[in-house]
C-alpha angles and dihedrals in degrees: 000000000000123000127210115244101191104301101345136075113240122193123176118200148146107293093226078058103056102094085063098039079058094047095043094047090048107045112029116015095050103043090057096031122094078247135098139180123282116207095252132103131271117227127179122219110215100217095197141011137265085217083058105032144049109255080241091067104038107120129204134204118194123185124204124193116237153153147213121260 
C-alpha cells in the first residue's frame, strides 16, 4: 500500500483510481495506521500525459503529509 518518503505518504496508482486511493487513505489506512495527518497540504505528481499515453496507463502519485504517532 503506501510507502514513507521522509515525512510524507506516497502512493502511486492508476488516475481513473484516485477517487478510491483517497477514500481508501482517508478512511480506512490512517485511521488504523501509527500515522496521522500534518497540517500540511497534500499534492499529487502526474508521471505521464494524457497527450502520450492511453487513460488506462496514467499514473498518478499523491503525497500526503504525516506523521508517526
Amino acid at each position: 500500500m503506501p510507502s514513507l518518503v521522509g515525512s510524507e505518504m506516497c502512493i502511486r496508482d492508476r488516475y481513473k483510481d484516485m477517487d478510491k486511493v483517497y477514500c481508501n487513505i482517508y478512511r480506512y489506512w490512517i485511521p488504523k495506521s501509527e500515522y496521522e495527518l500534518r497540517d500540511n497540504m497534500s499534492f499529487s505528481k502526474f508521471l505521464n500525459s494524457p497527450v502520450l499515453v492511453p487513460e488506462s496507463e496514467l499514473l498518478t502519485e499523491i503525497y500526503i503529509p504525516v506523521s508517526k504517532i
